[in-house]
N, C-alpha and C positions, 0 to 999 in steps of 0.2 A: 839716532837709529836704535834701536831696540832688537833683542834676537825672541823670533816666535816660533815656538814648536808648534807643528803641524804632520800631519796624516796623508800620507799617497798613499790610496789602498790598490793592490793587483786585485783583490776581492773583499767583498763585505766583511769576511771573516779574517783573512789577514794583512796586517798593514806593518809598512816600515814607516820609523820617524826620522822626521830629518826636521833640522832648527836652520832656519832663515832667516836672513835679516830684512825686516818689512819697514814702514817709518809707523809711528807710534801715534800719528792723529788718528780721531775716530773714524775717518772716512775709508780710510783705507784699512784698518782692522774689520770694518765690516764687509768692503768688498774680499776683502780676503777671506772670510768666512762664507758670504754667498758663494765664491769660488769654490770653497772646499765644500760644499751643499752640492752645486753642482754635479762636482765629479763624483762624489757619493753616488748620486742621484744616477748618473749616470752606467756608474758601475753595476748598481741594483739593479739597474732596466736592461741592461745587457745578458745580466744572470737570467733572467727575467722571461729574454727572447730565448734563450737557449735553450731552459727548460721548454718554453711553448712548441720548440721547434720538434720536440722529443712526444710532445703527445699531437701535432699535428700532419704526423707524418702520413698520414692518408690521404692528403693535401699535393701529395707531392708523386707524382707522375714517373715511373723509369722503367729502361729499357729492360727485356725482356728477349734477345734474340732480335727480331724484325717488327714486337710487337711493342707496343706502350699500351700501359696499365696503371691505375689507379686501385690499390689497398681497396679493398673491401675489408669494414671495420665490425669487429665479431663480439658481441661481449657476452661473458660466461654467466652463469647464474650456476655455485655450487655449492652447499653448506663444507665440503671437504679443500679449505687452502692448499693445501698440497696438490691435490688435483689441479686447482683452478692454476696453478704456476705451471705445471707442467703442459697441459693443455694452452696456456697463453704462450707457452718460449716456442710448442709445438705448430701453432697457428702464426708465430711470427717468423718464422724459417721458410714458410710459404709462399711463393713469387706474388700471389694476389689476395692474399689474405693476411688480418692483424690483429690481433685482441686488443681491442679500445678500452677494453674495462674489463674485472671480474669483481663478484658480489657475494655473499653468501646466503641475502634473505630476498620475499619479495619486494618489500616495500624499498629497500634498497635499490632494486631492481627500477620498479617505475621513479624513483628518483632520477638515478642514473641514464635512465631512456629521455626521459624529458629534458634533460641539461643536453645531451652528450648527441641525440639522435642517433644511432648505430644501424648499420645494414642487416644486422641479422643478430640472433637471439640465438644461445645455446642454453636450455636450461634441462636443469632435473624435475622430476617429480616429489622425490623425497625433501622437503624446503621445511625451512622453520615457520612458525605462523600459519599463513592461511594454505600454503603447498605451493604444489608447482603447476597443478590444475587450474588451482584458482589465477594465478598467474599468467598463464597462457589466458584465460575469458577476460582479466583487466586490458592485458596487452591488447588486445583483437576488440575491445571496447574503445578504446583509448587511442589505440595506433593501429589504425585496422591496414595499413600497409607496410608492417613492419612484420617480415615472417621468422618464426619462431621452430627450432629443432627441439625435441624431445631427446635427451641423452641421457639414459635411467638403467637402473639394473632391471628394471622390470621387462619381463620378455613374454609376459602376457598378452594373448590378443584383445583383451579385454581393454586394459589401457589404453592400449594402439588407438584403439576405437574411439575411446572416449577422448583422447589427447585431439586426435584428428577432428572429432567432433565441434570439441571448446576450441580450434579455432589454429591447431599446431600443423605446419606443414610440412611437417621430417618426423621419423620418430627412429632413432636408433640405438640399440643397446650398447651400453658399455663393456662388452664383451668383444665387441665388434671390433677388425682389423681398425687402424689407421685411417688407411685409403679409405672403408667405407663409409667416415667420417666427412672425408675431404668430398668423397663424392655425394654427398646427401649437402654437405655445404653450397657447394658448387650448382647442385641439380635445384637447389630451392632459389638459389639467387637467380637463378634463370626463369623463375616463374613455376616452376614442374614440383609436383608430390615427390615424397622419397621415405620409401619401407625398407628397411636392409631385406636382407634376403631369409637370415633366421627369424625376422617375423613375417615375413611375406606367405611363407604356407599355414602359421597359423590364424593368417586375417583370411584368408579363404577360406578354411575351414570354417570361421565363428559367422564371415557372410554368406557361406553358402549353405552350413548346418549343419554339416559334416560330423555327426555326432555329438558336439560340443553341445551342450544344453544353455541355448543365449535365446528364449523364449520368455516368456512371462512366467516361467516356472521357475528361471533361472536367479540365483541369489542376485547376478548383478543386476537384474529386471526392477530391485526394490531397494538397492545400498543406493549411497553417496558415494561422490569420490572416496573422500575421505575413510568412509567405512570399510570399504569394498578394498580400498589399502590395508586396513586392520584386519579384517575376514582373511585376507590373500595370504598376511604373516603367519596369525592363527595356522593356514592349512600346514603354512612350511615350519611348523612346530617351533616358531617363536614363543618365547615366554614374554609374559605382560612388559618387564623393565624391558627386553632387549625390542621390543614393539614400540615403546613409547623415547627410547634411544632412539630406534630408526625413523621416527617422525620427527622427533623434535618436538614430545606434548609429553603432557605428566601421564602419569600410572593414572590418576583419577579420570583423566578424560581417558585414554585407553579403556579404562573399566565401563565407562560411560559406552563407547563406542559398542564395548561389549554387550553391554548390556539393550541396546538397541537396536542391533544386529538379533537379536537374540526373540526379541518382540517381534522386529519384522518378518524372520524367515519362521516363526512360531515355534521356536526350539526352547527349551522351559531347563537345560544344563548343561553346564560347561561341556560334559565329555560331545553330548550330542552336537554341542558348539562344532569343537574338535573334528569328528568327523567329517561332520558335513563339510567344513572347510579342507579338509584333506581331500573326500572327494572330489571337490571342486577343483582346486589347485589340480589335481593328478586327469582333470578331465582336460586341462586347458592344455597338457602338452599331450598328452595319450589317448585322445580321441578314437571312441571305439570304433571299428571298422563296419560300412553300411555293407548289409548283405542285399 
């Protein structure tokens, strides 16, 4: 007999040794090693399930009062981590709702949707790369049954418009209480449109003409997304670096943007840039009154 040290692990990471006496032919040192594989083997798969059981909890059905419920699984799209944690611990406290995921860019994004499938999309417009526009027309290309919330600082009716158009079927500002988060969640998962309330009077305004100039005269008649984001900073007297921070693109395309803007709406310098974009921005909340 021979004494053989050997491995009980409680986990993969810590183990106690203990020495046993095993018999010293080769048949039985190697059962004794497939043994000790084994239980290895075993203890990893165990970890294994327990992890799985932590991201499949959408999976799993509880009570509710007199109701049963199944997790509706939410996943964020935010270039700000902080946010996206808070917004995740906030959606998981929720009796019917859970953050399956959060992202910071889009391609991240359509990664994440394609492995993960999720019930519903929260994303921003401010995104790194291509935005949060182009984002919402991949989605609705790609996943055309997969609906998507707009949750932006922007409170422009303008965006509303366009978010809603490419294919977003929420849109609510970050300003917004809590609740009208949960209920613009809730209202989309059921099939239904959802405007908070702070842009609800100004999407009437811009569809019904209420002074707001959204004609073929109007700057956003002839921008891009993209631009018409740049023009919008511009009115709110963003300077170039904090414009090209807020996007997430260099000063050079910034400049570009500018410069583009600038061809299209037929403005030949910066300051007439300037104004125009201030008038604009100042039309979009103070709509002159119809006599």
């Amino acid at each position: 007999m021979k004494r053989v040290a050997c491995s009980f692990l409680s986990s993969p990471e810590n183990a106690s040794s203990r020495t046993i006496p095993v018999k010293t032919d080769s048949e039985s040192i190697c059962a004794f090693h497939n043994y000790q594989t084994m239980i290895r083997g075993f203890l990893v798969q165990r970890n294994e399930i327990q992890s799985a059981k932590k991201t499949e909890f959408q999976q799993i059905p509880f009570m509710t009062g007199q109701k049963r419920f199944i997790k509706k699984r939410v996943l964020i799209v935010d270039d700000h981590p902080f946010l996206r944690k808070g917004l995740s611990d906030f959606l998981d406290s929720q009796p019917d709702l859970a953050c399956c995921g959060d992202v910071g860019t889009p391609n991240d994004a359509m990664e994440f949707i394609a492995k993960t499938k999720p019930d519903i999309v929260l994303a921003d417009l401010n995104l790194p790369g291509k935005g949060g526009m182009e984002l919402i027309k991949d989605i609705r290309a790609l996943h055309p049954e997969l609906p998507i919330i707009v949750l932006t600082m922007h409170v422009e009716s303008e965006f509303a418009k366009r978010s809603v158009l490419a294919g977003a079927r929420g849109y609510v500002a970050k300003s917004e209480p809590e609740t009208t988060l949960l209920a613009a969640i809730r209202q989309v998962l059921n099939g239904k449109l959802f405007v908070s309330e702070q842009l609800a009077g100004h999407l009437i305004e811009h569809f019904a003409g209420g002074g707001v100039p959204s004609g073929p005269d109007s700057p956003s008649a002839h921008l891009t997304d993209r631009e018409l984001q740049v023009f919008t900073l511009v009115g709110q007297a963003s300077r170039t670096r904090d414009i090209a921070a807020e996007l997430h693109i260099s000063i050079k395309t910034v400049e570009a943007h500018r410069a583009n803007i600038k061809q299209k709406l037929g403005i030949t310098t910066s300051q007439e840039l300037t104004r125009a974009a201030v008038r604009w921005v100042e039309s979009r909340f103070n709509p002159r009154p119809q006599i």
